[in-house]
C-alpha positions in Angstrom: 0.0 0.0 0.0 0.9 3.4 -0.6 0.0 6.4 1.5 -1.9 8.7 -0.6 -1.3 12.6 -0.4 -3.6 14.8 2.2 -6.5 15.9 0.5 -6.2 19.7 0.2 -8.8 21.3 -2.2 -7.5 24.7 -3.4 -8.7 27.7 -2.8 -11.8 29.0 -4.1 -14.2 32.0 -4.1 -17.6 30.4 -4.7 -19.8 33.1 -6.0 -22.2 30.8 -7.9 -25.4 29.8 -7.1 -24.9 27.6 -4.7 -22.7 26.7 -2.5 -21.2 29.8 -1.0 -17.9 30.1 1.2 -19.1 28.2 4.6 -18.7 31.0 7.4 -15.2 30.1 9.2 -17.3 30.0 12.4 -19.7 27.3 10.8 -16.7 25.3 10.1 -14.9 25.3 13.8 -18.2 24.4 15.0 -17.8 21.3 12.8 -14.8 20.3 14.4 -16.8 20.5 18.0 -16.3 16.5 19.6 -19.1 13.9 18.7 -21.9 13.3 21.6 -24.3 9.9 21.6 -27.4 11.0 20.0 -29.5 10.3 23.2 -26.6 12.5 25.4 -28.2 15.4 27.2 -26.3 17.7 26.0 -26.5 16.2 22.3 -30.7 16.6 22.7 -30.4 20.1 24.3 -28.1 20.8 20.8 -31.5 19.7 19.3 -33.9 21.8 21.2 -31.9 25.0 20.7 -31.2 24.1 17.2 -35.5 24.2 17.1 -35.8 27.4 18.7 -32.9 29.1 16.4 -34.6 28.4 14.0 -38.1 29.4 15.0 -36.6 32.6 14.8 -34.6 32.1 11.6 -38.0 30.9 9.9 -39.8 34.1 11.6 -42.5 31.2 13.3 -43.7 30.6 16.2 -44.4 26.7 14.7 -43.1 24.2 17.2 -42.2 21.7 14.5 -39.3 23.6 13.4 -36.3 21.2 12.8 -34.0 19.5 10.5 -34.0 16.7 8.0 -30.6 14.9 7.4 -29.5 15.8 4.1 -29.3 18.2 1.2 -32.0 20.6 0.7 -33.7 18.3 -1.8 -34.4 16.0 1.5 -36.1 18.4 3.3 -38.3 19.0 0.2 -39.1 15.5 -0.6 -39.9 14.8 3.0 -42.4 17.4 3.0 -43.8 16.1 -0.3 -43.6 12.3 0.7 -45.0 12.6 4.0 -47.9 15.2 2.8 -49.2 13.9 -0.5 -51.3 10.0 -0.7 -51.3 8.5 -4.1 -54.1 10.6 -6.2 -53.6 13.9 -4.6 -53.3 16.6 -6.4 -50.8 18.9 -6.3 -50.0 22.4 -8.3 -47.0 24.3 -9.0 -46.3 26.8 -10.3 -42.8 26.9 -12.6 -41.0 29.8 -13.4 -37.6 27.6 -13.6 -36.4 24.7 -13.1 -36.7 23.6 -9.6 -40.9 24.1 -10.0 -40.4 20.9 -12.6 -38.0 19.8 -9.8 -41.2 19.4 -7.3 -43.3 17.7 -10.3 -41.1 15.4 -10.4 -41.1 14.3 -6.9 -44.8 15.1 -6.4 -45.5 12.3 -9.4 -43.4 9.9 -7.8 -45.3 9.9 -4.6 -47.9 8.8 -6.9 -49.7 12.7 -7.0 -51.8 13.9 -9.8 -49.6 16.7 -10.6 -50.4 19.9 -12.3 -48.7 23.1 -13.4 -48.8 26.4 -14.3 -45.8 27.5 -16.5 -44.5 30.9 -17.3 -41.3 32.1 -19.4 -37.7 32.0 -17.4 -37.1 35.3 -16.3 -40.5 36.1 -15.1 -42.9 35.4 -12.4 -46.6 34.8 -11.7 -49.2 37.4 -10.5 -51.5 36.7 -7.6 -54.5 36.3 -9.5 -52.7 33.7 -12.2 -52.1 31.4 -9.1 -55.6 31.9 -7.7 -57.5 31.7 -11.0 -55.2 27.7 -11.4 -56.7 27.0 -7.6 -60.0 27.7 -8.8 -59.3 25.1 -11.7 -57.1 22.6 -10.1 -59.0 22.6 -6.9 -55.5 20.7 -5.2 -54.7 19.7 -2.3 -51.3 21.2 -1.8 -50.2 24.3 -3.7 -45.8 23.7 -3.8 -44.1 26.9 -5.1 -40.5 27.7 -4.9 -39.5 31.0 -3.4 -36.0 31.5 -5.1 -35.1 30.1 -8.2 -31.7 30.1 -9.2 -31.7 28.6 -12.4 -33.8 31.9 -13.6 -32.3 34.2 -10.8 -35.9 35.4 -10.0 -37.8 35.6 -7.1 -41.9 34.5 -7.0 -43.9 36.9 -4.6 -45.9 35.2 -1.7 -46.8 37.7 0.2 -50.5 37.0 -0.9 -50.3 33.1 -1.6 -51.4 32.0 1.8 -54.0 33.9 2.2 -55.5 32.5 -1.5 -54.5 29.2 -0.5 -56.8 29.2 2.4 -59.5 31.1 1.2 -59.8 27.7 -0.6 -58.7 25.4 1.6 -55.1 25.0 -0.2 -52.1 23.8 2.0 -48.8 25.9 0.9 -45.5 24.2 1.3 -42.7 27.0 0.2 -38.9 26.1 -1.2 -36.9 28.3 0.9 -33.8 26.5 -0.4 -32.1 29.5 -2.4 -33.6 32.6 -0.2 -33.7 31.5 3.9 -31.5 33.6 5.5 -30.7 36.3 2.9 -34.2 37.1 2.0 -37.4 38.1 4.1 -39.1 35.2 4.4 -42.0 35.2 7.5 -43.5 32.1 7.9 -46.3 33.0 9.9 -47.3 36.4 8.0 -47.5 34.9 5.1 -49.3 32.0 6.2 -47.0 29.1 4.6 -48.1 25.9 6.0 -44.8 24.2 5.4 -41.1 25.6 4.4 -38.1 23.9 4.0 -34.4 25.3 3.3 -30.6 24.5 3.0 -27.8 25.4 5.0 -25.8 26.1 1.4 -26.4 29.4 0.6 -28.0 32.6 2.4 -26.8 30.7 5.5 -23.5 30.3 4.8 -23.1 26.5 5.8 -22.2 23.1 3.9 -25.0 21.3 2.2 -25.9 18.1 3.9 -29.2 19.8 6.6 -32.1 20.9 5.7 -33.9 22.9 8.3 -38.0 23.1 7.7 -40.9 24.1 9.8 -44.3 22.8 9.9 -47.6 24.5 11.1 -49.8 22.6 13.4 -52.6 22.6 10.8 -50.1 20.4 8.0 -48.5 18.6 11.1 -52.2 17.0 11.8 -52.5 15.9 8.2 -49.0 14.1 8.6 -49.8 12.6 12.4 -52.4 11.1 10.6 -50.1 8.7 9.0 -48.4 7.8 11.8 -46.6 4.5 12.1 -44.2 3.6 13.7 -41.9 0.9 12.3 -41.8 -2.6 13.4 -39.4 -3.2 16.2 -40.0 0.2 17.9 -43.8 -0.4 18.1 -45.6 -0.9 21.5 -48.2 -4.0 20.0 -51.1 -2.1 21.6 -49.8 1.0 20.3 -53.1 2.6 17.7 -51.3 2.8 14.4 -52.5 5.8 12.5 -55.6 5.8 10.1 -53.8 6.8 6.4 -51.7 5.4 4.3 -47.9 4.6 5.5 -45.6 7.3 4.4 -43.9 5.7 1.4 -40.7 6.7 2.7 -39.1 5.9 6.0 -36.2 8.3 6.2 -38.3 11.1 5.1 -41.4 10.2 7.5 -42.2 13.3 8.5 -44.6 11.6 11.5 -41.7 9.9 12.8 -39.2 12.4 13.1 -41.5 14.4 14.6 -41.6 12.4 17.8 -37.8 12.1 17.2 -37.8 15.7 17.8 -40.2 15.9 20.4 -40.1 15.2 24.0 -40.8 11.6 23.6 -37.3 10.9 21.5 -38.6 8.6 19.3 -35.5 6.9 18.0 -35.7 6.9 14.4 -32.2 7.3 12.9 -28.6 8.4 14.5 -28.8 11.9 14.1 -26.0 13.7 12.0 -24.4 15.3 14.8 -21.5 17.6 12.8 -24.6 18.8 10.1 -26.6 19.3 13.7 -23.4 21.9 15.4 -23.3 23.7 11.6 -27.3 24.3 11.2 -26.9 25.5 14.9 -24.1 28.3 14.1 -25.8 29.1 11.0 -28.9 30.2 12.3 -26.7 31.7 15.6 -24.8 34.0 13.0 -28.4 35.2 11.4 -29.8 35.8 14.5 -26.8 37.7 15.7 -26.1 40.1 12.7 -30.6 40.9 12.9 -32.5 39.8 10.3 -33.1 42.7 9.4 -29.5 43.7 8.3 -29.2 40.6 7.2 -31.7 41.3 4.1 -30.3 44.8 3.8 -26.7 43.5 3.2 -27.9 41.5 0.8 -30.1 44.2 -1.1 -26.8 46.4 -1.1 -24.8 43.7 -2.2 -26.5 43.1 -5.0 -27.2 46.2 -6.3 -23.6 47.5 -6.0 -22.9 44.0 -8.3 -26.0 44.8 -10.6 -24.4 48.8 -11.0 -21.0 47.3 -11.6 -22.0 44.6 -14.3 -24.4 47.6 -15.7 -20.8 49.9 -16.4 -19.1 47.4 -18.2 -21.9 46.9 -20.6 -23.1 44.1 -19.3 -27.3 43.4 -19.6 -28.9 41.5 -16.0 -31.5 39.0 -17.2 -34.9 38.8 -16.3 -37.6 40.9 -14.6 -35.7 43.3 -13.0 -38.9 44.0 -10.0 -38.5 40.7 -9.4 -34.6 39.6 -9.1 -33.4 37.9 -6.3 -31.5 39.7 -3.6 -28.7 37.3 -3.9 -28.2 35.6 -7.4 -28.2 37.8 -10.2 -28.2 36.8 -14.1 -25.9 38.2 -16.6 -26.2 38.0 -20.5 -23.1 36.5 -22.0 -22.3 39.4 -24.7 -22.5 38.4 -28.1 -19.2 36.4 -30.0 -17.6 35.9 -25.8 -17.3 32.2 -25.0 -19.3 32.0 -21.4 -17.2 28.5 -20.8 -13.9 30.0 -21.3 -14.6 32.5 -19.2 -16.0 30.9 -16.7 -12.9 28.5 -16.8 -10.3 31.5 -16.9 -12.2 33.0 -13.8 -11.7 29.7 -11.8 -8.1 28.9 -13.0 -6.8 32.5 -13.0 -8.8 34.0 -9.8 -10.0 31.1 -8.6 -13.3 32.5 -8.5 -16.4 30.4 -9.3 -19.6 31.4 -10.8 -22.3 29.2 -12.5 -23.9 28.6 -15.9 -27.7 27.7 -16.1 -29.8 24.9 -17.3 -32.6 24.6 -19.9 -33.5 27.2 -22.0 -30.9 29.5 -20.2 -27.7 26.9 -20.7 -25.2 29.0 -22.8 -26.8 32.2 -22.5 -26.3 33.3 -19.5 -24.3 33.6 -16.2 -25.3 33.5 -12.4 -23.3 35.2 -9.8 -24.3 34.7 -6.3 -23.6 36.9 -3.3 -24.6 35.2 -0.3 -24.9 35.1 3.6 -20.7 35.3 3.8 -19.5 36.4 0.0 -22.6 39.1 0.4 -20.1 41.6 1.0 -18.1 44.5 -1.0 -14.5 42.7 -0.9 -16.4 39.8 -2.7 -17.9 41.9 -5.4 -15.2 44.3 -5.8 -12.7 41.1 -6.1 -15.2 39.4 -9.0 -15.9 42.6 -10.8 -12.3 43.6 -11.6 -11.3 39.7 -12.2 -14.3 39.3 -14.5 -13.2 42.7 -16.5 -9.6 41.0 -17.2 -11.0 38.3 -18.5 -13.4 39.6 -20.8 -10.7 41.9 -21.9 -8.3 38.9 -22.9 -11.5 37.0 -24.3 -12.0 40.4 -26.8 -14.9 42.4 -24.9 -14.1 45.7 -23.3 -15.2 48.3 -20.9 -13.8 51.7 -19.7 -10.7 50.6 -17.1 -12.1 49.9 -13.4 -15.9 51.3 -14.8 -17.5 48.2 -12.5 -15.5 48.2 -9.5 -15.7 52.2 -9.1 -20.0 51.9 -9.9 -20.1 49.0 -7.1 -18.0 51.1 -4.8 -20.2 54.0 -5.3 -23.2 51.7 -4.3 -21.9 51.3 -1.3 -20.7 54.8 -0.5 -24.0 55.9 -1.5 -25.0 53.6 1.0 
């Protein structure tokens, strides 16, 4: 056998769409010694990590917790563990994580319909009320943030059309918690799940969600609990079993309760980073928290703007921390992508569908959301172009950024 070098990845400024730079305080708390997942100390992590992000989530919901895995776990958990075979489910799709939820609503055997507008837009109010009144579903799933289209869908109103018809709302919060106002309870979302990726500056692998009483009686409904856990005189719920056991929402529920249900050995490194996530939100203020990101992107948007560079999409509607750049005309958006990475090493991402080729994403999130991070992709982005055969006036998009932010 030979011994194999350390693994050191170089070093990288991820300003894509996801993942972001981990906050260096996200990563110590990583390193933090491994507890038994029945440990005192290891549940009272748990608790707190619920009421961080109670506060994170702007809800006063007291199912508020995390699902091992990516954000994509937290999402099919909510879908699995809401939606029996022939339910129907609508969604709206502005990009492509809406045809992301069809997918997984189908599989959990839903009757599955959608709305569909062009990338770069969004849907009014009334366009997702008038597809209720059609549909009549049971669950309406719309994502908050989409990255692939850099836009952002208004829901401000949502809840309060979805229950004026009896319409459960489950929100993807995957691209926006964190970075973006997002109040669960004002806006009357039923369910929401999220990442620790992005806004909130962790690594992906936890995917905090939180659940209103009225969706968490739906899901208790289905409760069983799995054979060799089971008290035989235990009443086994009246629904169908949750075609999933990881994702059984009704089970890891009374994992996170009081009662400790043991359902799986809880991820106890993802547990300490979700923890210092939402501790570092909290701490900064929400509120400046959603202004830094604001700032940050328009200080990017006013620097990409003086080079000559067009944003993509419905400019009322942009997210507050991924924004969409045209490639110009005869500029390979590969090379430069690749010269950016290999030169700078800075990342930022292409896009999927109809976007693939045409444009770029640059994100500026929870820990790159800040004016070194722009000012350092701005310039390096100019001296590529410049060597790829596009030009602007010298320094033009560092010295519009930098006048966002004195402005500010």
């Amino acid at each position: 056998m030979t011994e194999s070098a350390e693994p050191i990845p170089p070093r990288r400024l991820l300003m894509g769409p996801g993942p972001v730079d981990a906050d260096p305080r996200v990563l110590r708390a990583m390193a933090m010694p491994l507890l038994g997942q029945f440990d005192p100390a290891f549940t009272a992590a748990m608790t707190e990590t619920m009421a961080l992000y109670r506060g994170v989530f702007q809800t006063a919901n007291r199912w508020t917790f995390l699902v091992d895995g990516t954000a994509r776990a937290g999402i099919e958990a909510v879908l699995v563990s809401v939606l029996e075979p022939g339910d129907r489910m609508l969604v709206p799709i502005f990009g492509r994580f809406g045809h992301l939820l069809c997918e997984i609503g189908r599989r959990v055997g839903a009757t599955v319909d959608a709305i569909e507008t062009e990338w770069g837009g969004v849907f009014l109010p009334e366009a997702i009320e008038d597809a209720i009144r059609r549909v009549r579903p049971k669950l309406l799933a719309c994502v908050h943030g989409d990255t692939s289209t850099t836009m952002a869908q208004p829901l401000a109103e949502i809840g309060a059309i979805c229950r004026r018809h009896d319409v459960l709302l489950y929100v993807d919060a995957t691209a926006t918690l964190g970075g973006v106002d997002l109040p669960v309870d004002a806006w009357s979302i039923d369910a929401c799940t999220a990442g620790l990726q992005k806004c909130l500056s962790g690594p992906p692998g936890s995917a905090p969600l939180t659940l209103n009483d009225r969706l968490a009686d739906r899901i208790a409904r289905r409760r069983h609990i799995e054979q060799g856990l089971r008290d035989p005189d235990a009443p086994a719920g009246d629904g169908p079993v949750i075609a999933s056991n990881y994702f059984d929402l009704a089970m890891l529920m009374e994992y996170w309760s009081d009662k400790r249900l043991n359902h799986h050995t809880e991820a106890t490194t993802m547990l300490y980073a979700a923890r210092e996530c939402a501790r570092i939100a909290l701490a900064e203020g929400l509120d400046r928290r959603f202004a830094r990101h604001r700032r940050t992107s328009e200080a990017l948007v006013a620097g990409l703007a003086a080079m000559g560079l067009r944003v993509f999409g419905d400019a009322a509607h942009k997210m507050a921390n991924v924004t969409g750049v045209h490639i110009p005309a005869g500029v390979d958006g590969e090379a430069v992508r690749h010269d950016l990475l290999t030169q700078f090493g800075i990342e930022i991402g292409t896009s999927f569908g109809p976007l693939h080729g045409k444009i770029w994403r640059i994100g500026t999130m929870g820990y790159t959301s800040t004016r070194e991070c722009v000012a350092m992709c701005l310039v390096a982005l100019d001296a590529v172009l410049r060597r790829r055969g596009y030009g602007a006036p010298p320094n033009a998009g560092l010295d519009a950024a930098l006048a966002v932010y004195a402005g500010a």
